[in-house]
C-alpha positions as CSV (number, residue, x, y, z in Angstrom):
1,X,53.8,19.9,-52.6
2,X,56.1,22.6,-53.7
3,X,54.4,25.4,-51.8
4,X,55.5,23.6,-48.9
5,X,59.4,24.1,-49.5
6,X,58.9,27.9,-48.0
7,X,56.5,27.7,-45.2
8,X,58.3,29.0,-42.4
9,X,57.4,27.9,-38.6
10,X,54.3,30.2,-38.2
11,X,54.0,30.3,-34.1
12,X,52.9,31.5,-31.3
13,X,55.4,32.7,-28.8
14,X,53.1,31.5,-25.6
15,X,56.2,31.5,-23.2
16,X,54.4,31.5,-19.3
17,X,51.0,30.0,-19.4
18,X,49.5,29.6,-16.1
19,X,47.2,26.4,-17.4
20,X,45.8,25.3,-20.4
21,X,43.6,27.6,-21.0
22,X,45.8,29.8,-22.5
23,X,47.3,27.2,-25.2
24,X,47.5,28.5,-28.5
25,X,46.2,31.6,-28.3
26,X,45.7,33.5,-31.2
27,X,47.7,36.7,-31.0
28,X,48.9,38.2,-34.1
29,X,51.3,40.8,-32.6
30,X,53.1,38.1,-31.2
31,X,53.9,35.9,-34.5
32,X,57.5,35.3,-35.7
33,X,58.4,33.4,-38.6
34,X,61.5,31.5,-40.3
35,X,65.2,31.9,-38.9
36,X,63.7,34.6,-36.3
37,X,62.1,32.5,-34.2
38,X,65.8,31.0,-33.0
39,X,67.2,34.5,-32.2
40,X,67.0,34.0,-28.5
41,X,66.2,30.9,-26.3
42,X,62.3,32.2,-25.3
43,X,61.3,32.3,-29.2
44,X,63.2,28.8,-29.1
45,X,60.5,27.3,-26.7
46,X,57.4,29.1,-28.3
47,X,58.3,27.8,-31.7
48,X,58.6,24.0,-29.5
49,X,55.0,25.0,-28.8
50,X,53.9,26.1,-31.8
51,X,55.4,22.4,-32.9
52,X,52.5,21.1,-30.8
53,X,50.1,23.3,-32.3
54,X,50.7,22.5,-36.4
55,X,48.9,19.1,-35.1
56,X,45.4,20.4,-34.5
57,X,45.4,20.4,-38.0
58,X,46.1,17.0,-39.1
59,X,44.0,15.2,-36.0
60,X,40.7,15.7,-37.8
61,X,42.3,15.2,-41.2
62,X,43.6,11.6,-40.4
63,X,40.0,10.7,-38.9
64,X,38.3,12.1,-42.0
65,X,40.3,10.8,-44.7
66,X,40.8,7.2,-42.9
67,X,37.5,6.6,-42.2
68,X,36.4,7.4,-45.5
69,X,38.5,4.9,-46.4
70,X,37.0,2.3,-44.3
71,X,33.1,1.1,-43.7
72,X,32.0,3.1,-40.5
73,X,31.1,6.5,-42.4
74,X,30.2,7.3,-45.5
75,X,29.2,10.5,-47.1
76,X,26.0,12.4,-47.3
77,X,23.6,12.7,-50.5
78,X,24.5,16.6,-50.1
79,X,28.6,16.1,-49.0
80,X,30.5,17.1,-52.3
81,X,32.1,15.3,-54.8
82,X,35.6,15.0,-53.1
83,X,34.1,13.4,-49.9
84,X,32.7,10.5,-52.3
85,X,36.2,10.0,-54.6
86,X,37.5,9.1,-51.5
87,X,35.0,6.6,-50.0
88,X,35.1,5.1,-53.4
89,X,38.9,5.2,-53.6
90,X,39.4,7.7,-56.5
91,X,41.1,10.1,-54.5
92,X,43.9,11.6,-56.8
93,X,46.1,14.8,-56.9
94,X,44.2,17.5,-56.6
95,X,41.6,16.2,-54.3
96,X,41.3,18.7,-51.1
97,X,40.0,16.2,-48.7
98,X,43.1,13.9,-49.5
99,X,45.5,16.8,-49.6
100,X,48.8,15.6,-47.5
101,X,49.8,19.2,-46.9
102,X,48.6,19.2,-42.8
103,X,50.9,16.3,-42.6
104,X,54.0,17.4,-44.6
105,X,53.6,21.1,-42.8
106,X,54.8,18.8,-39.4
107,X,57.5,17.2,-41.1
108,X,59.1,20.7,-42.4
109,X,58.5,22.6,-39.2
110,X,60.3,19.9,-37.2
111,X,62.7,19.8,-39.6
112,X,63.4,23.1,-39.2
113,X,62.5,23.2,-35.8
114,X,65.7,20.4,-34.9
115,X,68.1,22.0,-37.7
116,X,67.9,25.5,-35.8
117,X,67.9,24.4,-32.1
118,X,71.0,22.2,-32.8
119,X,72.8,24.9,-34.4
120,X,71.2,27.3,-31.6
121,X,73.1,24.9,-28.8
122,X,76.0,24.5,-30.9
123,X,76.5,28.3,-31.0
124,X,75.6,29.0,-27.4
125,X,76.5,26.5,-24.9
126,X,74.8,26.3,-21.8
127,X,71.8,28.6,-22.3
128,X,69.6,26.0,-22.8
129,X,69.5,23.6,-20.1
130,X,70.6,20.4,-21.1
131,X,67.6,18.9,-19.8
132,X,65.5,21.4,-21.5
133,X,67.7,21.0,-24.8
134,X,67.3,17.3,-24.6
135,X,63.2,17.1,-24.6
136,X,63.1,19.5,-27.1
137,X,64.8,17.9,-29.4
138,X,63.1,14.5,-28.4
139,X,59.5,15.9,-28.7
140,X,60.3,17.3,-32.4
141,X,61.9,13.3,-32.9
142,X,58.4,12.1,-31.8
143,X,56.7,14.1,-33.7
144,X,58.0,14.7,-37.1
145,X,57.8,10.3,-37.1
146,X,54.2,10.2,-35.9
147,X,53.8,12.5,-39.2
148,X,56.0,10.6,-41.4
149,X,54.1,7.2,-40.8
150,X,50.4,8.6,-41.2
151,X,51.6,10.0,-44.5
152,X,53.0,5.9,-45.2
153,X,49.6,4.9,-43.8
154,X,47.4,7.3,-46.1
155,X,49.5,7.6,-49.5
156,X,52.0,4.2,-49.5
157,X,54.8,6.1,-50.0
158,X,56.8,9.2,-48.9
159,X,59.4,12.2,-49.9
160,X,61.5,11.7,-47.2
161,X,63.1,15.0,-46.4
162,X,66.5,14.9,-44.2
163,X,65.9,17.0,-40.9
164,X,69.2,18.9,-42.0
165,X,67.6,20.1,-44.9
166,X,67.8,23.8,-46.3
167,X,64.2,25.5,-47.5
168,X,65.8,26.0,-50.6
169,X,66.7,23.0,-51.6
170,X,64.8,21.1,-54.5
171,X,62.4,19.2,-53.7
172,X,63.4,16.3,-56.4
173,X,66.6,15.9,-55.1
174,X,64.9,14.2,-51.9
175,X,64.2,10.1,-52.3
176,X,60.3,9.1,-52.2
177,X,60.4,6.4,-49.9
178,X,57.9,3.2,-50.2
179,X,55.3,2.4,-46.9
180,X,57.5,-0.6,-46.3
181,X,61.1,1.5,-46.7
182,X,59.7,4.4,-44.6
183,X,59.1,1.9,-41.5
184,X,62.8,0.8,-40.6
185,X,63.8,4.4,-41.3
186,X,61.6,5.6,-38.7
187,X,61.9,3.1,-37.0
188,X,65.6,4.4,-36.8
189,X,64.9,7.6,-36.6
190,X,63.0,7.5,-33.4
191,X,65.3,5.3,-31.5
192,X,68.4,6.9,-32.8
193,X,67.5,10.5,-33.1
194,X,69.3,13.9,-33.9
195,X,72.4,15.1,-32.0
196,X,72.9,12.1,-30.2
197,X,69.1,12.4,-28.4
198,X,66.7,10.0,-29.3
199,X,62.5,9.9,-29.4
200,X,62.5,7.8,-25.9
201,X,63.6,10.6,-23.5
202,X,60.0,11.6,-21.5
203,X,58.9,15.1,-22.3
204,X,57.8,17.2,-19.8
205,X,56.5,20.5,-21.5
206,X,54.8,21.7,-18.1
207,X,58.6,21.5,-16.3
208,X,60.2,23.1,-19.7
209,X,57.8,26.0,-20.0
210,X,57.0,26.6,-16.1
211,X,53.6,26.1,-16.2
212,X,50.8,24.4,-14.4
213,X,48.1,22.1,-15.6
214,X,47.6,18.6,-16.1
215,X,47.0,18.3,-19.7
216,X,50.1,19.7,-20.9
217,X,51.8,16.3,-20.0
218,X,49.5,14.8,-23.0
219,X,50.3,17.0,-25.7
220,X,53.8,15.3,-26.9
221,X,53.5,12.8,-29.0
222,X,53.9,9.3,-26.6
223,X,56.9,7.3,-27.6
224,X,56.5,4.4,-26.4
225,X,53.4,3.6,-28.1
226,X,54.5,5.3,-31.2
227,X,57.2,2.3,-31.2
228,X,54.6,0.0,-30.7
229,X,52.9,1.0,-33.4
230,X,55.7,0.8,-36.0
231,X,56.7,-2.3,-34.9
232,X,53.8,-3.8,-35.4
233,X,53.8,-2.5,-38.8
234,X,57.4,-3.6,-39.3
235,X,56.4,-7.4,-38.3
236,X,58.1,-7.7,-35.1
237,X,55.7,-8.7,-32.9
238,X,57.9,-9.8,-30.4
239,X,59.5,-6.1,-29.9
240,X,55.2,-4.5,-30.0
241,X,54.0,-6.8,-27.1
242,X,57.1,-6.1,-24.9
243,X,57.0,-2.4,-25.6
244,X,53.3,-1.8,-25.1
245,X,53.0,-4.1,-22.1
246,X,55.9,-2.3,-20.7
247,X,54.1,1.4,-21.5
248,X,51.7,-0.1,-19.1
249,X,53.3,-1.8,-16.4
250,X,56.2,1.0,-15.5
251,X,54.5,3.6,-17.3
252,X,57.2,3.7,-20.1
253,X,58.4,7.7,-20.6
254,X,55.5,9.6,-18.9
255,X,57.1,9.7,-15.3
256,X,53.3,8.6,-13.8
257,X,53.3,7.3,-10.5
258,X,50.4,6.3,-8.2
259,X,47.0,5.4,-9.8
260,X,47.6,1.6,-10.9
261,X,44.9,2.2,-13.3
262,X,46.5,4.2,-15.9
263,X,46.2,2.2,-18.9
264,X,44.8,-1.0,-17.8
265,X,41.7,-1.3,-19.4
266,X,40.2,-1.1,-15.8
267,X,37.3,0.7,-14.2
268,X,38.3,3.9,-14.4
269,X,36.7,4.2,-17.4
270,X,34.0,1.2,-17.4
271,X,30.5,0.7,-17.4
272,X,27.9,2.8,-16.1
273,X,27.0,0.0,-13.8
274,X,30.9,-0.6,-12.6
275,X,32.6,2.8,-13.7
276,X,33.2,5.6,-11.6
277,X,33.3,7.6,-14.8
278,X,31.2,6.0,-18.0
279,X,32.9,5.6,-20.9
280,X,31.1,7.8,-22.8
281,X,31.9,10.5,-21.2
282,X,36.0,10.0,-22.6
283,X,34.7,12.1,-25.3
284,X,31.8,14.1,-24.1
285,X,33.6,16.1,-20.9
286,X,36.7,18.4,-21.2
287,X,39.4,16.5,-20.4
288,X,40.4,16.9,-17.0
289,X,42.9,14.8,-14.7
290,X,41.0,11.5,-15.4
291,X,41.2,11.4,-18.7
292,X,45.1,11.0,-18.5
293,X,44.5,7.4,-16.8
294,X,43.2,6.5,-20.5
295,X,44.6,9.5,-23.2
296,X,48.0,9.1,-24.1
297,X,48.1,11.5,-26.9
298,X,45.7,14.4,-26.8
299,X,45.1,17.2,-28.9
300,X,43.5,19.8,-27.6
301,X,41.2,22.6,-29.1
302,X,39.5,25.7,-27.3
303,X,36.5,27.8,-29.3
304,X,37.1,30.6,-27.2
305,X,40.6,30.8,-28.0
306,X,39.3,30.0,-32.2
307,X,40.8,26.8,-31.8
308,X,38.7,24.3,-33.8
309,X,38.3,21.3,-35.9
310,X,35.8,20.2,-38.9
311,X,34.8,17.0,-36.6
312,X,31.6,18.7,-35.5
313,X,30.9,21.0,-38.4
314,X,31.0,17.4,-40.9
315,X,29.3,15.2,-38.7
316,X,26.3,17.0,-36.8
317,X,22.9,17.9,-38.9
318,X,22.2,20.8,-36.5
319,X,22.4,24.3,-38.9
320,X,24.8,25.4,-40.1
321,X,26.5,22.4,-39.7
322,X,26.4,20.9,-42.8
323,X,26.5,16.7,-42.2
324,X,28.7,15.9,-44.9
325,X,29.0,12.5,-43.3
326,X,27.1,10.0,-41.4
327,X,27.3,6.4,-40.3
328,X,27.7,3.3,-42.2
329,X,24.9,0.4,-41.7
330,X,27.9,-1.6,-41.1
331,X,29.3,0.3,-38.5
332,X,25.4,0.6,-36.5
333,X,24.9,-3.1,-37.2
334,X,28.0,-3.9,-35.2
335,X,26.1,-2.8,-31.7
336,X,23.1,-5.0,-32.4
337,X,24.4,-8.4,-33.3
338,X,24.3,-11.7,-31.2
339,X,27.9,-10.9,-29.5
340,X,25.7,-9.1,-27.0
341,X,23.2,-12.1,-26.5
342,X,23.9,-13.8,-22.9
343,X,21.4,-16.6,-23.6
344,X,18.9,-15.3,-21.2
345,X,19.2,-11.4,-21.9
346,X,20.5,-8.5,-24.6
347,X,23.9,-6.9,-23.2
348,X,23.7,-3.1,-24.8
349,X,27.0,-2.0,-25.3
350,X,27.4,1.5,-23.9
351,X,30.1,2.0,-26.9
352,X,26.9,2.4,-29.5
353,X,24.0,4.3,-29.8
354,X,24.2,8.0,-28.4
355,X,27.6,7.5,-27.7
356,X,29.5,6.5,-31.0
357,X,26.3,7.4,-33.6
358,X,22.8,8.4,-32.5
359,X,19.7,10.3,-34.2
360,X,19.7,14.5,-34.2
361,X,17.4,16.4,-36.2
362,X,15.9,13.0,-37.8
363,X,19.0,12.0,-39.1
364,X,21.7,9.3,-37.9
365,X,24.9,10.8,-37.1
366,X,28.1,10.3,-35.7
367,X,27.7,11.9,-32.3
368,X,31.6,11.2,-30.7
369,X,32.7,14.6,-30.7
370,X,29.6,17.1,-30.5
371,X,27.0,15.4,-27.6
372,X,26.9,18.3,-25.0
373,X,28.4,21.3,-27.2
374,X,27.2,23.7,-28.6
375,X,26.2,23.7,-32.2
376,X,28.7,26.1,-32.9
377,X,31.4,25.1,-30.3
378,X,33.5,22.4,-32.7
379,X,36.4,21.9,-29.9
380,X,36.0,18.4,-28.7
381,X,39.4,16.9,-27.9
382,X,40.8,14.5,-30.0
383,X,43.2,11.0,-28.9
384,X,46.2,10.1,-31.1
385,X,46.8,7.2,-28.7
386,X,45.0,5.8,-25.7
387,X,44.4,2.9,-23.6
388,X,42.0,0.9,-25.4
389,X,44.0,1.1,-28.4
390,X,47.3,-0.2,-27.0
391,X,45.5,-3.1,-25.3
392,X,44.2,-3.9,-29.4
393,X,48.1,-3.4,-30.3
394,X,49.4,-5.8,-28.0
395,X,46.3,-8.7,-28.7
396,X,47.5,-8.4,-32.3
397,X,51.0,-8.7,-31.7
398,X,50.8,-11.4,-29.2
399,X,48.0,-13.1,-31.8
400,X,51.0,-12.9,-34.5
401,X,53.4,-14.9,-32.2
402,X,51.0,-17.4,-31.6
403,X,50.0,-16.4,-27.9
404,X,46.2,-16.9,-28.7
405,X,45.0,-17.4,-25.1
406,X,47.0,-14.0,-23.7
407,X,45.3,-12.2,-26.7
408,X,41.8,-13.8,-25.9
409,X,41.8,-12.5,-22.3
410,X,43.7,-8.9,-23.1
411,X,40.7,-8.1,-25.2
412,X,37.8,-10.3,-22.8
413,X,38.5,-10.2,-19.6
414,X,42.0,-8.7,-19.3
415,X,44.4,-9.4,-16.4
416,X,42.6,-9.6,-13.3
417,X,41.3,-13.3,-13.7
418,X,44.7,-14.3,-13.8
419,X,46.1,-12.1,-10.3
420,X,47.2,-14.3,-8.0
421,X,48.9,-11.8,-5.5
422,X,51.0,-9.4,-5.6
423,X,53.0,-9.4,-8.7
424,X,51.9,-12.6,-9.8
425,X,49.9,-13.8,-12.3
426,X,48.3,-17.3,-13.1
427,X,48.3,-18.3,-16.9
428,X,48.6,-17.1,-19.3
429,X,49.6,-14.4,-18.1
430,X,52.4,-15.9,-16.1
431,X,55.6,-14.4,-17.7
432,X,57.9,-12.1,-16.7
433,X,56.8,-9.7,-18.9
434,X,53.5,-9.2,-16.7
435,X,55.2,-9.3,-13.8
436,X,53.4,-6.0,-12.3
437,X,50.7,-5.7,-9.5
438,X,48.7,-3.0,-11.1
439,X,47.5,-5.0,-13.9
440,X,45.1,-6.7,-11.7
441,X,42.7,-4.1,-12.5
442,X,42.5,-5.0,-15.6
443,X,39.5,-5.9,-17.4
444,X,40.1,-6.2,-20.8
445,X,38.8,-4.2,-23.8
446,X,35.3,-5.4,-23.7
447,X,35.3,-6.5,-19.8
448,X,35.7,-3.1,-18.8
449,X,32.2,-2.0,-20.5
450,X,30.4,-5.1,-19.5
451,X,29.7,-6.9,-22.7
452,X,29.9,-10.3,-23.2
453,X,33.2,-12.2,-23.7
454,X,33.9,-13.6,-27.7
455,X,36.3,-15.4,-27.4
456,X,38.5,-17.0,-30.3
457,X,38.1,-20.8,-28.6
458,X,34.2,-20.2,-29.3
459,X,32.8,-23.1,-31.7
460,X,30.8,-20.6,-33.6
461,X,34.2,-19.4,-35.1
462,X,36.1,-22.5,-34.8
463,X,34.2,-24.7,-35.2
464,X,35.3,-28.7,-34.4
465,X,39.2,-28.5,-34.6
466,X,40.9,-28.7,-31.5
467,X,45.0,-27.5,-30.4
468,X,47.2,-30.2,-32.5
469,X,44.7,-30.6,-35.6
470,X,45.8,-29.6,-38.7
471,X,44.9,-25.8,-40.0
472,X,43.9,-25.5,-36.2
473,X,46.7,-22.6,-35.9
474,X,45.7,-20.8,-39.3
475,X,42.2,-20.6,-38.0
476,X,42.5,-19.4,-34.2
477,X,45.0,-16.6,-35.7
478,X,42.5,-15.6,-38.4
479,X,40.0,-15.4,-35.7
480,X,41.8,-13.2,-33.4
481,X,42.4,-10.8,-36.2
482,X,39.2,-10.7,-37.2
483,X,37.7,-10.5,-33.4
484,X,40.5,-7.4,-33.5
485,X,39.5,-5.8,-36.3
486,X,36.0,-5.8,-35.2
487,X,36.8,-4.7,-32.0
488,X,38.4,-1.7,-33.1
489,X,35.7,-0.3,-34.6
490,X,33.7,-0.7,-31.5
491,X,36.3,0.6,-29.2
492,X,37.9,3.4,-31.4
493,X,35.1,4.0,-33.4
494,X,35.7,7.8,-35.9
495,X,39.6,8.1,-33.9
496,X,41.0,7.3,-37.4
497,X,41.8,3.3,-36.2
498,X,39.6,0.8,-37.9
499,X,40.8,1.5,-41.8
500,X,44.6,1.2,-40.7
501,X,43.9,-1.7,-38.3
502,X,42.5,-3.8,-41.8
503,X,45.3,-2.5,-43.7
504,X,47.6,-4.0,-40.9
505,X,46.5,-6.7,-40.7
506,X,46.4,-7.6,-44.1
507,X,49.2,-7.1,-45.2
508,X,51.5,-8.1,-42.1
509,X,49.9,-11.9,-42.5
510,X,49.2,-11.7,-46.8
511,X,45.1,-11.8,-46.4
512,X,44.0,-9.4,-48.7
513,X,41.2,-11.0,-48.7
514,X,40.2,-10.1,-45.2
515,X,40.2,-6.4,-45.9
516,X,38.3,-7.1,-49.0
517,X,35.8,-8.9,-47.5
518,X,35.1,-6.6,-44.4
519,X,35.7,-3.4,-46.2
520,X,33.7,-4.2,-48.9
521,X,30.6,-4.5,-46.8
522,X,29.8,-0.6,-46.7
523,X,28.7,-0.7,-50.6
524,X,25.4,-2.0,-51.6
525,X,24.8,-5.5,-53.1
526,X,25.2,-4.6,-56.5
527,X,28.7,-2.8,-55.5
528,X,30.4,-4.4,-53.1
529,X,31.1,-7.5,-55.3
530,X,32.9,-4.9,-57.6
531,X,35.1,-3.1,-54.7
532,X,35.9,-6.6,-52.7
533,X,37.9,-7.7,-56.0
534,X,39.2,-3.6,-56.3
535,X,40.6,-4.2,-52.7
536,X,42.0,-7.3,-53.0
537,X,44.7,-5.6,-54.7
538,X,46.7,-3.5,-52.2
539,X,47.9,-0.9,-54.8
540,X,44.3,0.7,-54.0
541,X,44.6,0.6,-50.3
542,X,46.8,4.1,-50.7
543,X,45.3,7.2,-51.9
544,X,47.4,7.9,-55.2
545,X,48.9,11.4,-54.9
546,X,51.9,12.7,-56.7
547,X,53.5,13.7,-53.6
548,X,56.2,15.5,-56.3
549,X,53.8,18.0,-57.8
550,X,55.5,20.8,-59.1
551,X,52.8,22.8,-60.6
């Protein structure tokens, strides 16, 4: 981690972009570095964008190194060595595929990023607009903790560096902080801020930069289900349902108006039988206005601008891609299984096969992000956050407090049973909280694609207790988690979800034995016995990297 003391902010000073098209691009004339880019206020908002840009590199990595981790891809007989030590958890220092560098390169550019443009405004009152000066400062909030917690979330630990750091500062006079110290911190980080300005102030980079395009209003890191997120992982479940189901009823900081669909889980993106625009097609079309009513964070990459990722190049077996990793029988079995049995017919779940995985050159692969491109192309857009995930965040939290039913429908049949009119809701969906007219569109994670309902109540899973009986509660809840973790790898299947979901959920309600069990699957039978008691230890849910390397 030492090399990482000096990198400067290495940008591109893209100051008037008429659309998207132009993000990013590569033009080495134009690159500042260090204390030069805060000279004047224009190389102040190219280094904001160049901010945006250091995550293109850490997108793919979280999907790659997570989902190693879990059971819905494993390596190749010709992926190297390094692929494998992480599938097998024997990822150590060293290891290029567990490197935390993309991640810690975020923290230090904000860092420097919000040290600079504070000092900047201190300096010279007035010439940034205080509107500007606020989202700036927000955005770099956002996104320096979205780094910090995927680097808890990978590694189980931290060096937390102070935002008002100094490159030259040694690197062992910073605390490391464990997972379960970094989460308050950030926690408080985001909600208190820098300079008095906090992470939940809506970012408009279109309005900052004066450009045009849709898109741009997704490339911030979203707030309000960044909160969600760490609260979940802080235990306060209470504080998780209210913020997500609030992102979704007003919208939280993203200033959208109109379209009651935005986030609902409804048919905007459904069924080919009930969706104006198929589900798959989330992944396999450039994002255009649309995709907004589902993305909330989106990365965005353009080959003709040599922006890329390794999502493409790893998965397909088209030359020269070199599919270094394929799907897991565990994660193909998931779309075949009697969920999808009515009792007179077999639902297919448009989530599965050619969508999620399919067959290319003889070979099963992972087909999310390279169905329609090129062979070469490797720019498929990438979501941090969307939809289907925050509807999964809120079923867990309000599974946690004991809300079974609410949790049941929000991942079955979502709100729109329950509309009675207006802005009101029949149980159990009848409390304040949902007190919003829009969510009657909504269909629920798995109503939305037209697959049949599981729900928690079912006596397949439950079998004879009943509300009252004793260990009733401990089962439903242990259900639900389970119907969520499965879930998750249907929904967000390779988006770098199902690993942390099982970590969650472990170690929030103290059943390492659910992880184990589940996890442990993607071995063979002579294995899995072996890595189910390896993984009931939590120690080895965390790749183990000396995060204070000095060599």
């Amino acid at each position: 981690m030492n090399r990482l003391k000096y990198i400067p902010i290495i940008l591109c000073l893209c100051l008037v972009m008429p659309s998207c098209e132009g993000f990013f691009e590569k033009q080495p004339d134009n690159v500042m570095a260090g204390e030069d880019n805060y000279e004047d206020p224009s190389n102040l908002y190219g280094s904001f964008i160049g901010l945006l840009g250091t995550i293109q590199d850490a997108a793919d990595h979280l999907i790659i190194v997570s989902e190693l981790m879990g059971d819905l891809m494993t390596p190749t007989a010709q992926a190297p060595e390094e692929y494998w030590e992480v599938f097998r958890y024997q990822a150590a220092e060293g290891n290029p595929v567990a490197d935390p560098a993309p991640l810690y390169r975020i923290v230090l550019n904000c860092n420097d990023f919000l040290r600079n443009t504070v000092e900047y405004n201190q300096k010279y009152p007035g010439v940034i607009p205080a509107n500007s000066y606020r989202q700036l400062i927000a955005g770099a909030v956002t996104l320096r903790t979205w780094a910090y917690l995927n680097i808890g979330k990978i590694y189980g630990e931290a060096v937390y560096y102070d935002y008002a750091m100094t490159s030259e500062q040694d690197i062992s006079q910073f605390p490391v902080l464990t997972f379960d110290e970094l989460i308050p911190e950030l926690i408080h980080f985001l909600t208190t801020g820098v300079d008095r300005i906090n992470g939940l102030v809506r970012v408009d980079v279109d309005t900052i930069l004066g450009v045009s395009g849709v898109l741009w209003r997704r490339m911030v890191i979203q707030a309000d289900i960044l909160l969600t997120e760490l609260y979940l992982w802080n235990r306060d479940y209470e504080a998780a349902a209210k913020r997500g189901i609030n992102l979704i009823t007003s919208k939280g900081l993203l200033g959208i108006s109109g379209n009651n669909q935005n986030f609902t889980c409804g048919y905007a993106w459904g069924s080919d039988i009930n969706g104006t625009n198929p589900w798959r097609d989330l992944f396999f079309t450039s994002p255009v206005e649309r995709h907004l009513r589902e993305g909330l964070t989106i990365v965005f990459y353009n080959y003709n601008q040599l922006q890329t990722n390794q999502l493409q190049y790893l998965f397909s077996a088209v030359p020269p891609n070199v599919y270094y990793l394929a799907p897991t029988s565990a994660m193909t079995s998931l779309f075949s299984g009697r969920d999808y049995y009515t009792g007179t017919s077999v639902v297919t779940d448009p989530r599965g096969v050619n969508v999620s995985y399919g067959t290319e050159m003889g070979e099963t692969v992972i087909m999310k992000y390279h169905s329609g491109r090129e062979y070469y192309e490797h720019d498929a857009h990438i979501f941090l956050y969307r939809g289907g995930e925050l509807h999964l965040m809120i079923a867990e939290a309000l599974a946690a407090l004991g809300n079974y039913d609410a949790a049941d429908y929000i991942i079955n049949c979502g709100f729109s049973p329950t509309h009675i009119s207006g802005s009101t809701f029949d149980y159990p969906f009848d409390a304040p909280i949902y007190a919003y007219e829009g969510l009657k569109v909504g269909m629920g994670v798995r109503g939305r694609v037209d697959v049949p309902e599981i729900m928690s109540t079912s006596e397949r899973f439950i079998g004879d207790l009943v509300e009252g009986m004793d260990g009733y509660e401990e089962r439903r809840h242990f259900v639900l988690d389970s119907i969520i973790l499965q879930e998750t790898a249907r929904e967000l299947a390779y988006e770098g979800k199902r690993w942390f979901t099982a970590v969650r959920i472990a170690r929030n309600s103290d059943r390492a034995d659910l992880l184990a069990e589940v996890i442990s699957g993607k071995f063979g039978r002579t294995e899995a016995a072996a890595y189910k008691d390896l993984l009931r230890d939590p120690k080895n849910w965390f790749i183990k990297y000396d995060l204070r390397n000095k060599d």
